[in-house]
Biopython code that builds the backbone (N, CA, C, O; Angstrom):
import numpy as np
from Bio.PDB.StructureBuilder import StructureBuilder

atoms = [
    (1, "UNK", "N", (2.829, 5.835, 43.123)),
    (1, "UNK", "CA", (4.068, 5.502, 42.452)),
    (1, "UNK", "C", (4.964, 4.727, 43.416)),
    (1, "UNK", "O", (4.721, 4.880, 44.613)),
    (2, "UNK", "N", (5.888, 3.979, 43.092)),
    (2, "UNK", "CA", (6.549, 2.965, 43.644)),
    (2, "UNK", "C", (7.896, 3.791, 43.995)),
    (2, "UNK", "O", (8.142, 4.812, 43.351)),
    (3, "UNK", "N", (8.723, 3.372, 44.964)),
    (3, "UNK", "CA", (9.712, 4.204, 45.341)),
    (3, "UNK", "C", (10.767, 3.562, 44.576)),
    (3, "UNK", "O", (11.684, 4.366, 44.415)),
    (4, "UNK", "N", (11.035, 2.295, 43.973)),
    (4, "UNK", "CA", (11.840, 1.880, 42.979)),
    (4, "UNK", "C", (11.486, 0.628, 42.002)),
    (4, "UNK", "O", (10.460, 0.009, 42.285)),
    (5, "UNK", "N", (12.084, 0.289, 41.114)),
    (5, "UNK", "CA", (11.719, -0.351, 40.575)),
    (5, "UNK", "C", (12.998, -1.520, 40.483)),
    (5, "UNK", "O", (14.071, -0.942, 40.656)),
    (6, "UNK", "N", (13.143, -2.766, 40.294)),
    (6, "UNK", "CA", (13.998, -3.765, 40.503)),
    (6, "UNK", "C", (14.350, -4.694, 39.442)),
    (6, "UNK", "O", (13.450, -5.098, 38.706)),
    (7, "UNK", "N", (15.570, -5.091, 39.269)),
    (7, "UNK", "CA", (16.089, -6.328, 37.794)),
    (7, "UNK", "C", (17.041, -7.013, 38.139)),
    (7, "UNK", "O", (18.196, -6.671, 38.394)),
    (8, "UNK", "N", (16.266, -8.619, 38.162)),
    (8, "UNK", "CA", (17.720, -8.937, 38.988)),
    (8, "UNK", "C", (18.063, -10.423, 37.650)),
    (8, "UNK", "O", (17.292, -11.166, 37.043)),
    (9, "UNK", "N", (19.622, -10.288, 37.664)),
    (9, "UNK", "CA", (20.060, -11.373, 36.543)),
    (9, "UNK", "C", (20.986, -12.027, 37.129)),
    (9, "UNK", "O", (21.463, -11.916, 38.259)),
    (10, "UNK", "N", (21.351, -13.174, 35.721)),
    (10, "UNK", "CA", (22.540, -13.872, 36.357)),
    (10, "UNK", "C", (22.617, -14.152, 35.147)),
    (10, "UNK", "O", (21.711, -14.226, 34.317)),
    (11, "UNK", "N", (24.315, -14.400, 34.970)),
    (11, "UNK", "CA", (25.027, -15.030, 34.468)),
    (11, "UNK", "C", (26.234, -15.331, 34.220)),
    (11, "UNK", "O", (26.889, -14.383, 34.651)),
    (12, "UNK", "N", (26.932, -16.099, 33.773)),
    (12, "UNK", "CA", (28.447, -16.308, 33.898)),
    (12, "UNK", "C", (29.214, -15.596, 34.663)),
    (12, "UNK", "O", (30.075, -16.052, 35.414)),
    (13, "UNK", "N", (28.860, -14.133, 34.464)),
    (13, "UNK", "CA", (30.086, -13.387, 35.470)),
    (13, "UNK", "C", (29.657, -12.937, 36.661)),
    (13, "UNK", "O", (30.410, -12.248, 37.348)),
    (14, "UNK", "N", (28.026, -13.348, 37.200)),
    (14, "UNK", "CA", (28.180, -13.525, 38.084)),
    (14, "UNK", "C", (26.246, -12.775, 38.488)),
    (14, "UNK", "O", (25.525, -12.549, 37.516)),
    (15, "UNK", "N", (25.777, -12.538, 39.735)),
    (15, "UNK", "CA", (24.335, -11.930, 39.652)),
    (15, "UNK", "C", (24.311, -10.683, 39.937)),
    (15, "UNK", "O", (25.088, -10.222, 40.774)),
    (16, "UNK", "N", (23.392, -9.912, 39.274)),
    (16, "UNK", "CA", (23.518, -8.561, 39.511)),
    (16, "UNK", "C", (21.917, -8.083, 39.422)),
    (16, "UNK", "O", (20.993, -8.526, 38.740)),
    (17, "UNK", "N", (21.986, -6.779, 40.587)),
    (17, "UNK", "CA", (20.837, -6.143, 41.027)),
    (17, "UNK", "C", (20.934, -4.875, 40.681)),
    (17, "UNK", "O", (21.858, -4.105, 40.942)),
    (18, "UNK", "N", (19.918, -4.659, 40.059)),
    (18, "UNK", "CA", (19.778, -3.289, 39.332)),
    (18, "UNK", "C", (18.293, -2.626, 39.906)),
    (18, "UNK", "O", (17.274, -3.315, 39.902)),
    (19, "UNK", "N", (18.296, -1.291, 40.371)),
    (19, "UNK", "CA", (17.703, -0.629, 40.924)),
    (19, "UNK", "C", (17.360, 0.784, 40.184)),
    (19, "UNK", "O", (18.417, 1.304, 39.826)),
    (20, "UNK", "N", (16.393, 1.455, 39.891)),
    (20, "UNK", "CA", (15.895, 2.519, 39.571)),
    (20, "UNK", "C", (14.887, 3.401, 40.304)),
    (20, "UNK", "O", (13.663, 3.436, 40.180)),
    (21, "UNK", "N", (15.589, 4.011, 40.991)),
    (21, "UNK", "CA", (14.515, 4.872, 41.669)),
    (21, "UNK", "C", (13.913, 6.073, 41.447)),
    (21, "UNK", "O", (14.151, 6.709, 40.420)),
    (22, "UNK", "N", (12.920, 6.588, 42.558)),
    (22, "UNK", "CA", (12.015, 7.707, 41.878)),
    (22, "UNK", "C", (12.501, 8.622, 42.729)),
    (22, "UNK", "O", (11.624, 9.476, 42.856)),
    (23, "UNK", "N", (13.061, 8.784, 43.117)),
    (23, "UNK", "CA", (14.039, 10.502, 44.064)),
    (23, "UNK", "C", (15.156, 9.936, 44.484)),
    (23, "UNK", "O", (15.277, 8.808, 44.960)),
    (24, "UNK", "N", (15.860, 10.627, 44.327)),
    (24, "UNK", "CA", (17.172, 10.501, 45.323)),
    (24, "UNK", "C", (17.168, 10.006, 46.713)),
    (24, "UNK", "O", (17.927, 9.150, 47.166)),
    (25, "UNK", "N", (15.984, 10.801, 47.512)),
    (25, "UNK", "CA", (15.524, 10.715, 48.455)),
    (25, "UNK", "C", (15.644, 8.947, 48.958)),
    (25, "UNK", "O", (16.306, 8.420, 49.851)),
    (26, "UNK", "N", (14.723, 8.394, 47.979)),
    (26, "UNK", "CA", (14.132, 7.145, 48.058)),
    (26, "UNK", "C", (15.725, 6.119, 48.170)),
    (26, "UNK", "O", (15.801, 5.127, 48.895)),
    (27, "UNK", "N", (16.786, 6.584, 47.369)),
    (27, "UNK", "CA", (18.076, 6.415, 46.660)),
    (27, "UNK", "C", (18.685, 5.903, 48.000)),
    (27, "UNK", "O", (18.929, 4.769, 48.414)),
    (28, "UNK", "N", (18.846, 7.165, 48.536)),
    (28, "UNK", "CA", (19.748, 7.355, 49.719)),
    (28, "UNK", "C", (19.208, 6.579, 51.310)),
    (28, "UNK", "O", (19.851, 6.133, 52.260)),
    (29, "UNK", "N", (18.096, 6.663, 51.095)),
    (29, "UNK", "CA", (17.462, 5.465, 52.161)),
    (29, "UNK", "C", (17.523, 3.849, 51.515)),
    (29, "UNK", "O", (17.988, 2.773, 51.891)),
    (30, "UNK", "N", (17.025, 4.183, 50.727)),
    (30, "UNK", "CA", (17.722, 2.320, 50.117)),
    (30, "UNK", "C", (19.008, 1.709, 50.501)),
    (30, "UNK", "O", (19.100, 0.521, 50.810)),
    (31, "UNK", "N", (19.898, 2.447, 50.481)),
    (31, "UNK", "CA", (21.131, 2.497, 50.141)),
    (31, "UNK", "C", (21.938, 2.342, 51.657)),
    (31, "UNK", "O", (23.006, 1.753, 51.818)),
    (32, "UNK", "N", (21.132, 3.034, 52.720)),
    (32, "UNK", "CA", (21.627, 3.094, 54.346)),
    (32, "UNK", "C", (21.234, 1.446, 54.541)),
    (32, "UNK", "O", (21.887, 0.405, 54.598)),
    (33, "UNK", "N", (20.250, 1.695, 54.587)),
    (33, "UNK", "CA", (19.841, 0.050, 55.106)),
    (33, "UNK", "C", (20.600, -1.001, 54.438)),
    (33, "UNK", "O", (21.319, -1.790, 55.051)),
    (34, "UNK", "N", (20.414, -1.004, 53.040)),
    (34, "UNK", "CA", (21.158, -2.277, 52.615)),
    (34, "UNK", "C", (22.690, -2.379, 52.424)),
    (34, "UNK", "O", (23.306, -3.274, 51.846)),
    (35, "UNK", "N", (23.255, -1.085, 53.135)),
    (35, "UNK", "CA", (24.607, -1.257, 52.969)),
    (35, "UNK", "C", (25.147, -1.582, 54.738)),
    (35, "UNK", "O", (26.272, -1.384, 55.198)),
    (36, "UNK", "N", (24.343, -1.942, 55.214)),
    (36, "UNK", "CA", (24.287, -2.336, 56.964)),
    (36, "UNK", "C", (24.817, -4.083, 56.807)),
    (36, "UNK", "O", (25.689, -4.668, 57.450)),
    (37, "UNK", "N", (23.953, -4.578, 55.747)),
    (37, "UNK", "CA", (24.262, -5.828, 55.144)),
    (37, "UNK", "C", (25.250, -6.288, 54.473)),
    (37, "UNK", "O", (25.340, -7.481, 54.182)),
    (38, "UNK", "N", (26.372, -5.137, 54.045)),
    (38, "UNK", "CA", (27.857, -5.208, 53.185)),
    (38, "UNK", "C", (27.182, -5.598, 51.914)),
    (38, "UNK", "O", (26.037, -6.046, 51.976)),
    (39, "UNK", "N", (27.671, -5.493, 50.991)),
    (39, "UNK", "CA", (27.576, -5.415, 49.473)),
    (39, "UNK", "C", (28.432, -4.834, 49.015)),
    (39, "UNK", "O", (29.126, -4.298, 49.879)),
    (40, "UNK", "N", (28.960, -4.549, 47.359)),
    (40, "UNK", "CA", (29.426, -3.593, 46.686)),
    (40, "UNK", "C", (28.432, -2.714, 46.049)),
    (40, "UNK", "O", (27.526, -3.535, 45.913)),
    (41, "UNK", "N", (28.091, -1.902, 45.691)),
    (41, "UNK", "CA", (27.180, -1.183, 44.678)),
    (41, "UNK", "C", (27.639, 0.526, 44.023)),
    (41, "UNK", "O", (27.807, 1.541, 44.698)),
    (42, "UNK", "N", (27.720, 0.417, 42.945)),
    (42, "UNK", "CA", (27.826, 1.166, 41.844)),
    (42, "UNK", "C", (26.637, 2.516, 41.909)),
    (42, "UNK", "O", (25.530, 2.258, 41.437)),
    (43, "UNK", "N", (26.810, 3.583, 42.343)),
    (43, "UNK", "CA", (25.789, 4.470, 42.444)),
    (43, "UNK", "C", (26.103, 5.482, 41.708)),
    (43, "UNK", "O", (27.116, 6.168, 41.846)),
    (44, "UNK", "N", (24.656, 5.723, 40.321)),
    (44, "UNK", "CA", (24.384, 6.921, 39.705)),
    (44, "UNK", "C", (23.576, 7.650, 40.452)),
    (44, "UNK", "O", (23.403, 7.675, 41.671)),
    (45, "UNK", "N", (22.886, 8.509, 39.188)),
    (45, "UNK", "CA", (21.787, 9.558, 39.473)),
    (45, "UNK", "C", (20.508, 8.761, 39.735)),
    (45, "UNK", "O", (20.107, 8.423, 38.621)),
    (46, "UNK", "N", (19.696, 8.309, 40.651)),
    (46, "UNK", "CA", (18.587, 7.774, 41.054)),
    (46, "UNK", "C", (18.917, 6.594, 40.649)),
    (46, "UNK", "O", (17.999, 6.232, 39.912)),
    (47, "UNK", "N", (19.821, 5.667, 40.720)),
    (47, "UNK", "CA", (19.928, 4.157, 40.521)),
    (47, "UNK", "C", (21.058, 3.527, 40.909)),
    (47, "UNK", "O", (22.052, 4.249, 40.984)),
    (48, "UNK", "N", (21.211, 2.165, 41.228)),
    (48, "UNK", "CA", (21.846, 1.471, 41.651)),
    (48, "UNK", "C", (22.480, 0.143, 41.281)),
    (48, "UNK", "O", (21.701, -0.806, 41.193)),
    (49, "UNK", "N", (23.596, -0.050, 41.081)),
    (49, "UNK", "CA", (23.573, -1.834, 40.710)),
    (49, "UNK", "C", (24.425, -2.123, 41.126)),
    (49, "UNK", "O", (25.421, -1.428, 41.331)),
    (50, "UNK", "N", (24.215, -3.553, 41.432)),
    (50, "UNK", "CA", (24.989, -4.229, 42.922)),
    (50, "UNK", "C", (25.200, -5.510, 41.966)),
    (50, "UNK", "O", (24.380, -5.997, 41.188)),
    (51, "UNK", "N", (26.814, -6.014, 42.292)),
    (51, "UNK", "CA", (26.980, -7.542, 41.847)),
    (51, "UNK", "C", (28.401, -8.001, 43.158)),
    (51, "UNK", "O", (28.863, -7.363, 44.105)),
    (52, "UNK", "N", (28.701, -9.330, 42.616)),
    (52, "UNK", "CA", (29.724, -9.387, 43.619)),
    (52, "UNK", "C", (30.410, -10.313, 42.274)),
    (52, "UNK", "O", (29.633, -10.786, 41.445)),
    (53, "UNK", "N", (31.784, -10.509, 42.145)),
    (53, "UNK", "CA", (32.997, -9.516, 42.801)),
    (53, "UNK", "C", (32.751, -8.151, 42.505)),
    (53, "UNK", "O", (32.062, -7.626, 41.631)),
    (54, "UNK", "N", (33.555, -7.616, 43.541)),
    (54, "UNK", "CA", (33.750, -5.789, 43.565)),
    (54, "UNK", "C", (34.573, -5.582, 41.585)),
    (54, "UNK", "O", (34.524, -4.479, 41.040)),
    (55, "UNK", "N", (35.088, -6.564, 41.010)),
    (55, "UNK", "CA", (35.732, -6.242, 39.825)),
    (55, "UNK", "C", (34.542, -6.160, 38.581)),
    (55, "UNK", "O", (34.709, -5.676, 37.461)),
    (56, "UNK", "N", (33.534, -6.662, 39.023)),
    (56, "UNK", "CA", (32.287, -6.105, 37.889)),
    (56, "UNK", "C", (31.779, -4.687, 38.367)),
    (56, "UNK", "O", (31.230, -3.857, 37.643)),
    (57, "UNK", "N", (32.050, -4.561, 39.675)),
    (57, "UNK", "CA", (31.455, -2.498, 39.882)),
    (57, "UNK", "C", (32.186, -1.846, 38.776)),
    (57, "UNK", "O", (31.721, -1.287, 37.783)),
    (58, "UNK", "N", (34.143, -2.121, 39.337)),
    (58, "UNK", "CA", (34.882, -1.448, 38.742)),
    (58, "UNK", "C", (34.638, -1.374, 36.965)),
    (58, "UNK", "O", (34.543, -0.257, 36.457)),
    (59, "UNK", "N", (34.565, -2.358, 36.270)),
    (59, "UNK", "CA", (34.341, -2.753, 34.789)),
    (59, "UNK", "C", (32.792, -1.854, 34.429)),
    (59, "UNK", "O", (32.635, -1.617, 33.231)),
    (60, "UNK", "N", (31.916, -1.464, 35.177)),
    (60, "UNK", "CA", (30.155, -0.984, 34.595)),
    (60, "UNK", "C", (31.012, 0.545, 35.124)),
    (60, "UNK", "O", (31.099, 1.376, 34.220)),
    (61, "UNK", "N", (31.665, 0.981, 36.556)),
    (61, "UNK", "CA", (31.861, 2.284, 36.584)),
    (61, "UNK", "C", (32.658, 2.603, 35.253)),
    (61, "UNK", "O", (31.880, 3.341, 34.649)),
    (62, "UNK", "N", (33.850, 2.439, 34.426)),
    (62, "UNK", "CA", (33.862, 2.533, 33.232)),
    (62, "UNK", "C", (33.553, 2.682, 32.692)),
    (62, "UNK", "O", (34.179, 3.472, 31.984)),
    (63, "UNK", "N", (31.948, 2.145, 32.054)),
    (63, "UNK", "CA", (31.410, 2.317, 31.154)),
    (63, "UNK", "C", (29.958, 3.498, 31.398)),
    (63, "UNK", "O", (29.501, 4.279, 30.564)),
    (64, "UNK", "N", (29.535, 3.285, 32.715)),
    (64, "UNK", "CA", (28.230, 4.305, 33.064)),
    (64, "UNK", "C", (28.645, 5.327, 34.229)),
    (64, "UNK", "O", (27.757, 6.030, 34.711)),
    (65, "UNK", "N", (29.749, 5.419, 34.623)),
    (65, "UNK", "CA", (30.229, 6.219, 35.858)),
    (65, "UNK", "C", (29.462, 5.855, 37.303)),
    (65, "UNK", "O", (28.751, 4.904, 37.627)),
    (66, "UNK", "N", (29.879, 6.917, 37.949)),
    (66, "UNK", "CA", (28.587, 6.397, 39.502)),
    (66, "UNK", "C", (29.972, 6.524, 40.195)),
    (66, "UNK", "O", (31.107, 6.781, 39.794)),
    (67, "UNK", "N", (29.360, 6.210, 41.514)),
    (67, "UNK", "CA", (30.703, 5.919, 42.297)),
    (67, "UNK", "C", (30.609, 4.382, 43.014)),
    (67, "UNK", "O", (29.502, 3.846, 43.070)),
    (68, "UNK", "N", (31.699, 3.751, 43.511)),
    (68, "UNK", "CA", (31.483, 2.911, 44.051)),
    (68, "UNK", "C", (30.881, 2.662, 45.354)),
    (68, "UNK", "O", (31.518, 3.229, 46.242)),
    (69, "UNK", "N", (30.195, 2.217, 45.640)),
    (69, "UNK", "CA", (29.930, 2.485, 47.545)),
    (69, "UNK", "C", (30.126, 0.978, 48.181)),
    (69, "UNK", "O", (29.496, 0.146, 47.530)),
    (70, "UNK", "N", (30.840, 0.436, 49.285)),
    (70, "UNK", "CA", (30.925, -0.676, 49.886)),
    (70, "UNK", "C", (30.301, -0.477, 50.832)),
    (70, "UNK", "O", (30.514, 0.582, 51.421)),
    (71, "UNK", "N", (29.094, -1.581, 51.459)),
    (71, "UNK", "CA", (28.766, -1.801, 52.959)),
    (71, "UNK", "C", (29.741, -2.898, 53.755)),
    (71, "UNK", "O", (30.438, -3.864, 53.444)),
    (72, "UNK", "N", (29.415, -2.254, 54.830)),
    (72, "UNK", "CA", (29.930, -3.440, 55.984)),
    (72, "UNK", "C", (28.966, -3.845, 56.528)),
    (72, "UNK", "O", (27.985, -3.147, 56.272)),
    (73, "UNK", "N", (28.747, -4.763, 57.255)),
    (73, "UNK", "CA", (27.776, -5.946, 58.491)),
    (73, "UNK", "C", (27.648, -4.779, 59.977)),
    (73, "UNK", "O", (26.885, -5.059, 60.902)),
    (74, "UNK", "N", (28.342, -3.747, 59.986)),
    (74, "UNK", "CA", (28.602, -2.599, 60.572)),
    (74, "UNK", "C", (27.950, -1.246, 60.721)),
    (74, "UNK", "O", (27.922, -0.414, 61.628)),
    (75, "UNK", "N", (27.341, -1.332, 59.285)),
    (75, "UNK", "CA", (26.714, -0.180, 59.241)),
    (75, "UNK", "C", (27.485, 1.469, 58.531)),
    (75, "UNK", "O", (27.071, 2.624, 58.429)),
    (76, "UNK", "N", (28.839, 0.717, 58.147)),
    (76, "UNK", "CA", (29.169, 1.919, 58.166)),
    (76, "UNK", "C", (29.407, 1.396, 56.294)),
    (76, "UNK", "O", (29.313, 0.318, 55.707)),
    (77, "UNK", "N", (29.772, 2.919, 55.831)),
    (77, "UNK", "CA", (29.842, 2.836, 53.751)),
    (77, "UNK", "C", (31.353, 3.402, 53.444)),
    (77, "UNK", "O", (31.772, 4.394, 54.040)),
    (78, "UNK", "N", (31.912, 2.905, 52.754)),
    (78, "UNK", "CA", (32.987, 3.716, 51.714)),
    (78, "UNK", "C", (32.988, 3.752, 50.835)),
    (78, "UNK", "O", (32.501, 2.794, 50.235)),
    (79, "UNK", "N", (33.636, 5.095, 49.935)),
    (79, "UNK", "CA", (33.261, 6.026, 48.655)),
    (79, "UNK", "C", (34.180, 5.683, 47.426)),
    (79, "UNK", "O", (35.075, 6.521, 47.535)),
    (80, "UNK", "N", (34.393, 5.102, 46.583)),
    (80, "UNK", "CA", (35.394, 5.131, 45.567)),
    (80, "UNK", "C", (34.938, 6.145, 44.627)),
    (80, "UNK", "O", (34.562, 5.609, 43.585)),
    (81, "UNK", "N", (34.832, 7.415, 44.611)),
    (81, "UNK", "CA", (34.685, 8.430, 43.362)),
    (81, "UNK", "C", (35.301, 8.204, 41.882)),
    (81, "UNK", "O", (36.528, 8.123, 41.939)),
    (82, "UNK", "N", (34.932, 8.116, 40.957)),
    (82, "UNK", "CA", (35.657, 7.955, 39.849)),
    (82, "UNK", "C", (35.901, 9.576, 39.253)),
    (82, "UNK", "O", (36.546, 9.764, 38.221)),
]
sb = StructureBuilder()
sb.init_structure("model")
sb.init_model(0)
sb.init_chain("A")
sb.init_seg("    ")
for serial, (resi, resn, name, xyz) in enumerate(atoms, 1):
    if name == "N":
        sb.init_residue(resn, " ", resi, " ")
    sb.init_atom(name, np.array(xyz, "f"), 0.0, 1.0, " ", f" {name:<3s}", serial, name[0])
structure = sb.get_structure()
């Protein structure tokens, strides 16, 4: 079994990466590494979706919850809880 599965789109408002994973486990290591790289991303229960601007996280947390998570180029993450 694959540790996630991947969907990536575009359009008008902008590209977005959508992630589904198979443990949390898998979740939370995804998530260290590629937030070393800065991003915004929207985190549920075993999944992920990432777009840029940070104002499409805010608009999908609305509608599917999750929390927000920001990377830095740093390595380090911050939490927006809804």
């Amino acid at each position: 079994m694959d540790d996630y599965r991947q969907a990536v789109c575009k359009n008008s408002r902008g590209k977005f990466l959508f992630l589904d994973f198979a443990t949390a486990k898998n979740q939370r290591d995804w998530l260290e590494t590629a937030q070393m790289y800065g991003g915004v991303y929207l985190v549920g229960n075993r999944w992920v979706l990432s777009s840029s601007p940070r104002k499409n996280m805010e608009e999908f947390r609305e509608k599917f919850g999750g929390t927000i998570e920001e990377g830095t180029s740093y390595g380090g993450a911050s939490r927006t809880p809804r």
